[in-house]
DRENSE-735989 format. One record per residue (C-alpha): residue number from 0; x, y, z. Coordinates in steps of 0.02 Angstrom, whole numbers. Layout:
BEGIN
(NUM (X Y Z))
...
***
This chain:
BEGIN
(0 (-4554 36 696))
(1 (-4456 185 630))
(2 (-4370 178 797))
(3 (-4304 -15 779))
(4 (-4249 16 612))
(5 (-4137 146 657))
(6 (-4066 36 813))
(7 (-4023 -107 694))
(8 (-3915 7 588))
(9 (-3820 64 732))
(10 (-3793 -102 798))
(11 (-3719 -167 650))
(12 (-3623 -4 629))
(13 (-3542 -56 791))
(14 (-3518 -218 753))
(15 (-3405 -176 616))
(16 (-3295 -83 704))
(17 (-3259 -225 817))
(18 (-3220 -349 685))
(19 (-3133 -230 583))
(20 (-2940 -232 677))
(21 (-2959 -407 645))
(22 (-2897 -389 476))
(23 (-2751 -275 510))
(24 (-2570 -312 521))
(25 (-2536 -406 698))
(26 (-2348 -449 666))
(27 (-2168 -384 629))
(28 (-2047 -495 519))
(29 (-1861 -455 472))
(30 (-1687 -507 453))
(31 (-1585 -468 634))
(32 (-1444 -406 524))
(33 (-1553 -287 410))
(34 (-1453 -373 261))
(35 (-1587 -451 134))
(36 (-1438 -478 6))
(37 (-1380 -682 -31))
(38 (-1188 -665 -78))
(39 (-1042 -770 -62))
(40 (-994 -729 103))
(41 (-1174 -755 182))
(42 (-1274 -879 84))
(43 (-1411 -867 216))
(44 (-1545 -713 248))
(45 (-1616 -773 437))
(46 (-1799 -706 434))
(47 (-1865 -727 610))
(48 (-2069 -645 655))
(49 (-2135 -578 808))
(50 (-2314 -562 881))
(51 (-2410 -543 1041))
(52 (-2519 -664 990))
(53 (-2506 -860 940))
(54 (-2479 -858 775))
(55 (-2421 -988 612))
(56 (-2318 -919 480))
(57 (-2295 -959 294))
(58 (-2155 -908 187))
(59 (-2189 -914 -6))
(60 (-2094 -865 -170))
(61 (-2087 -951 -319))
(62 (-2065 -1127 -328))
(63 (-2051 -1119 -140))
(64 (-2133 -1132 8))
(65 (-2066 -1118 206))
(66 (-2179 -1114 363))
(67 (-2124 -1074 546))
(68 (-2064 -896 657))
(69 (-1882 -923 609))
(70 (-1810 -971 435))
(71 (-1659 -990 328))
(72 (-1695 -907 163))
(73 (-1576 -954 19))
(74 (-1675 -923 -135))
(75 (-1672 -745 -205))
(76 (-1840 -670 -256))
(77 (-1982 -563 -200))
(78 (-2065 -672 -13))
(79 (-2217 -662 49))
(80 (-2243 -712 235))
(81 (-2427 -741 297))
(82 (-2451 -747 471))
(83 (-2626 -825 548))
(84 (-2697 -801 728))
(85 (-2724 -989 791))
(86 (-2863 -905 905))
(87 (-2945 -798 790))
(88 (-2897 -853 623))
(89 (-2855 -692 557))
(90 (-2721 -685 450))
(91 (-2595 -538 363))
(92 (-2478 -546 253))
(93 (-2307 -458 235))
(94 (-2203 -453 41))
(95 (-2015 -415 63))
(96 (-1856 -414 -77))
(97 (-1736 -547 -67))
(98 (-1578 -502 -182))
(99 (-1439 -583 -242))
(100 (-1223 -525 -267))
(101 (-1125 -644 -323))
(102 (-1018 -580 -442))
(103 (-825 -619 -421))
(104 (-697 -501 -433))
(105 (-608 -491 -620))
(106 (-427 -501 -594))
(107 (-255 -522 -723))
(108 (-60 -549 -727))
(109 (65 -517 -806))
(110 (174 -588 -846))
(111 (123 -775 -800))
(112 (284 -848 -805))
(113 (458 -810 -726))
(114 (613 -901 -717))
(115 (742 -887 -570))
(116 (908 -943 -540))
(117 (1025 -932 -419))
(118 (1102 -753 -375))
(119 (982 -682 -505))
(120 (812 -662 -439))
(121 (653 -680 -539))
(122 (555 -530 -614))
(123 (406 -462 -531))
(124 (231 -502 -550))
(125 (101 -369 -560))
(126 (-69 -427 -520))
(127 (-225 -322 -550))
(128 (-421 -329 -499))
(129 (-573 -233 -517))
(130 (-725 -192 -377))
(131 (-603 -88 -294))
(132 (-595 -4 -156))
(133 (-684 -173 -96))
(134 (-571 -279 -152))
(135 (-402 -366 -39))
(136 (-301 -457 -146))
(137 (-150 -546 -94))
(138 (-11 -674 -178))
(139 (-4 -862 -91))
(140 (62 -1023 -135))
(141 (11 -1188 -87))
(142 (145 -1303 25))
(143 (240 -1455 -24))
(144 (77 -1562 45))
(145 (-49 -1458 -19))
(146 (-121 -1443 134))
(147 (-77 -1271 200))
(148 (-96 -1109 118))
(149 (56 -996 135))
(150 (47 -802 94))
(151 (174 -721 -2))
(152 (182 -535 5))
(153 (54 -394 105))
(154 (-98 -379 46))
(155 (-153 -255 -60))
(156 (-325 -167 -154))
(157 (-313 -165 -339))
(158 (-147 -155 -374))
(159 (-25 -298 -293))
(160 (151 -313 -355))
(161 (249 -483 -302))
(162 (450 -520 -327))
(163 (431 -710 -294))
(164 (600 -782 -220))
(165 (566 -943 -243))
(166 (506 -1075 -374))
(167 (360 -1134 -390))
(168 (171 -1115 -424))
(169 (82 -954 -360))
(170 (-113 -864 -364))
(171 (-148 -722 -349))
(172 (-316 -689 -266))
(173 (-437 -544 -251))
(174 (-592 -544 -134))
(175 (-733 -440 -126))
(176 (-722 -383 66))
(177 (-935 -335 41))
(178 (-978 -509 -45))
(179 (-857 -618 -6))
(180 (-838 -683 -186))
(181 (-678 -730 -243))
(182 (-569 -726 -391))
(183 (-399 -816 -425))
(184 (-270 -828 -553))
(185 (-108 -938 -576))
(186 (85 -919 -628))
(187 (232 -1009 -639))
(188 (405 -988 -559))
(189 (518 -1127 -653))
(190 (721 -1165 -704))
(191 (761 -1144 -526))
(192 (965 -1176 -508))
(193 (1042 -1200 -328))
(194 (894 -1096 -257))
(195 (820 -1205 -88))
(196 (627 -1207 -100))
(197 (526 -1216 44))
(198 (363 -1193 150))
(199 (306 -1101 286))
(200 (160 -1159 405))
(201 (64 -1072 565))
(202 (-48 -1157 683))
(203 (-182 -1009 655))
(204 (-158 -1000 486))
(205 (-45 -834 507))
(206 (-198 -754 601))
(207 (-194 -651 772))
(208 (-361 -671 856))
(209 (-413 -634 1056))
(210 (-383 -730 1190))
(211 (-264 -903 1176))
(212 (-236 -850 1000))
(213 (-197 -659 1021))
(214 (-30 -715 973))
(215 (49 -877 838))
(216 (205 -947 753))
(217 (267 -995 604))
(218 (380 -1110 571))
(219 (482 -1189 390))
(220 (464 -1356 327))
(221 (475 -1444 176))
(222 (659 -1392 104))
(223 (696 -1446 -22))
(224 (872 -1394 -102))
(225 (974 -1399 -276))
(226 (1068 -1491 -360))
(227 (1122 -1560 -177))
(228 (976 -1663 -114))
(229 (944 -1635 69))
(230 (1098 -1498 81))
(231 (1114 -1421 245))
(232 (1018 -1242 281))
(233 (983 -1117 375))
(234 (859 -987 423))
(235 (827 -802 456))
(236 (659 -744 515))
(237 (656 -530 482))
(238 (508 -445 576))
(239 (394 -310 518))
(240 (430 -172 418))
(241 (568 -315 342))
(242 (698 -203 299))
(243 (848 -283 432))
(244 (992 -388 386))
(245 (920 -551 382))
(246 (1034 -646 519))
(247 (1048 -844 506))
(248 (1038 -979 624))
(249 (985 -1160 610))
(250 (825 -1117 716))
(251 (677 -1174 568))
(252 (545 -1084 699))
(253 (493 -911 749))
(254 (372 -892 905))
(255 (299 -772 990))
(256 (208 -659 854))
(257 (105 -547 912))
(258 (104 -395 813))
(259 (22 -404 637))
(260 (121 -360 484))
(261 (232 -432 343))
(262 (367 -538 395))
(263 (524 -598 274))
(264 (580 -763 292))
(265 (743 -829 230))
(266 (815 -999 172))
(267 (1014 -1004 154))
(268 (1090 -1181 64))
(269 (1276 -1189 154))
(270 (1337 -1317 16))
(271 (1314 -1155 -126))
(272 (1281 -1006 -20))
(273 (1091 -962 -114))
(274 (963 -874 -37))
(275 (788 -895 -62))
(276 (667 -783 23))
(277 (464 -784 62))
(278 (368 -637 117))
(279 (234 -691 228))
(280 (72 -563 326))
(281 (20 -602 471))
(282 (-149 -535 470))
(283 (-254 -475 634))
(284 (-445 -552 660))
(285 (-539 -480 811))
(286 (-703 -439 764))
(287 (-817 -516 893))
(288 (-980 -628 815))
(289 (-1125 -549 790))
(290 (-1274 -628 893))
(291 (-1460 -615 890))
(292 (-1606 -674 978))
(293 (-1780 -729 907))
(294 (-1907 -723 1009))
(295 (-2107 -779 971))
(296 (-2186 -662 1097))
(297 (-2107 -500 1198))
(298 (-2245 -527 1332))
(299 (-2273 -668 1462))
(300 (-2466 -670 1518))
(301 (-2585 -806 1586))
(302 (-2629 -843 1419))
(303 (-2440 -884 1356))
(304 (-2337 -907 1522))
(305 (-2179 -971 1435))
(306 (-2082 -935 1277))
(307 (-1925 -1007 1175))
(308 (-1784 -883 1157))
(309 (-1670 -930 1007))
(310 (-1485 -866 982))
(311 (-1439 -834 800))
(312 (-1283 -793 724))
(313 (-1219 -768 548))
(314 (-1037 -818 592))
(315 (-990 -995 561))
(316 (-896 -1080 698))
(317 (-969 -997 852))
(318 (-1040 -1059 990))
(319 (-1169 -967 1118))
(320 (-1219 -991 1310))
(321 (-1357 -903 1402))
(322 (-1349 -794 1569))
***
């Protein structure tokens, strides 16, 4: 009898130690970009899972509740994702920190209005912001259509000074390169006398990129000259570093650009002789997308032959293909 009894103990003893890994964790969860920060560049924290086994997956903070391998998170808060074994029905659970930045740059100027006339050009503008060194600001103006934004002068960190040539209405804008968030501020260049105002347009948005759009153009439109209506004009287009004797033709466009950098474009009305000038950047864009892929299982057996590969990417505007 004594015998039995000490049988049964070891039996169960065993028995335990089977069911026990049941209860462990049998999952990994994460963002592919290891950034579990919402800001106002990237409004989105991807959270994809992955497990060896079948498994259904709920996402929970409060006042919200997600469910599947692969979700958009938007809502800043402390998560919880529980994952269940369809076979076995065991289930863990995984609690991760979703924060939140979105906190715009603070940014002045001074002063915020100038008058120009012509021969006498307008006072400078000094515009300031703070979150530096993270911060690019830069001066632009909207064109006659409002349709197209046109930058004015290089950009700069916390400190950008701008001698507007022009009249007008200008911002000046600061962005958080980490966040994304954004900051901008309004003057006022008025009394223009004789002085031609006028707008300058590219069809990549003054951008060098790779491929077809490694190099742009930029061309002026939209001149509009006084006291003589629709005077005759003509243009001078100075290259990077901008410090040549702007040279006139009647040529409105300038094409190739290929090289990044701050250009100086020119306006001349022949009925008065005034000049009215625009400093515009041509900036350079080539980081490549960033791309992920999600997958449910890492291992094909009898028991799950196939499995969905996903491609992810946190850059807008991108499109994938598979090899």
């Amino acid at each position: 009898m004594k015998k039995n009894y000490f049988k049964l103990i070891l039996l169960s003893a065993l028995f335990l130690i089977v069911i026990t890994p049941l209860k462990a964790q049998f999952f990994i969860c994460g963002a592919p970009s290891n950034n579990y920060t919402l800001t106002c560049l990237n409004s989105i924290v991807i959270m994809t899972t992955s497990s060896n086994a079948p498994t259904n997956y709920t996402w929970t903070t409060s006042g919200s509740t997600l469910t599947g391998n692969y979700v958009n998170i938007t809502q800043p808060g402390n998560w919880t994702v529980t994952g269940q074994n369809t076979i076995t029905l065991a289930s863990s659970s995984q609690t991760f920190l979703i924060s939140q930045n979105i906190s715009s740059p603070t940014v002045a100027v001074t002063p915020t209005v100038q008058n120009i006339t012509c021969g006498v050009a307008a006072s400078c503008f000094t515009g300031t912001s703070n979150q530096g060194p993270n911060v690019i600001t830069s001066w632009f103006r909207m064109s006659i259509s409002y349709t197209d934004t046109i930058y004015a002068g290089a950009a700069q960190n916390t400190l950008n000074v701008f001698c507007p040539g022009s009249a007008g209405v200008y911002w000046f804008k600061s962005v958080n390169q980490i966040t994304g968030c954004v900051s901008t501020k309004s003057v006022l260049v008025a009394s223009s006398v004789g002085v031609a105002s006028f707008a300058i347009t590219s069809p990549t948005n003054f951008t060098l990129g790779c491929g077809t759009n490694s190099c742009t153009s930029m061309q002026v439109n939209t001149v509009i000259t006084s006291p003589v209506i629709n005077a005759p004009v003509n243009y001078a287009f100075v290259p990077p570093p901008a410090t040549a004797t702007p040279v006139f033709t009647n040529n409105p466009n300038q094409n190739p650009i290929c090289v990044p950098g701050t250009w100086v474009v020119y306006v001349k009305d022949l009925t008065n002789n005034c000049v009215s000038s625009m400093s515009v950047s041509i900036i350079q864009n080539t980081t490549q997308p960033n791309a992920y892929i999600s997958a449910p299982i890492s291992i094909l057996e009898c028991r799950q032959p196939s499995t969905i590969l996903t491609g992810i990417s946190d850059n807008t505007n991108t499109s994938m293909s598979w090899t």
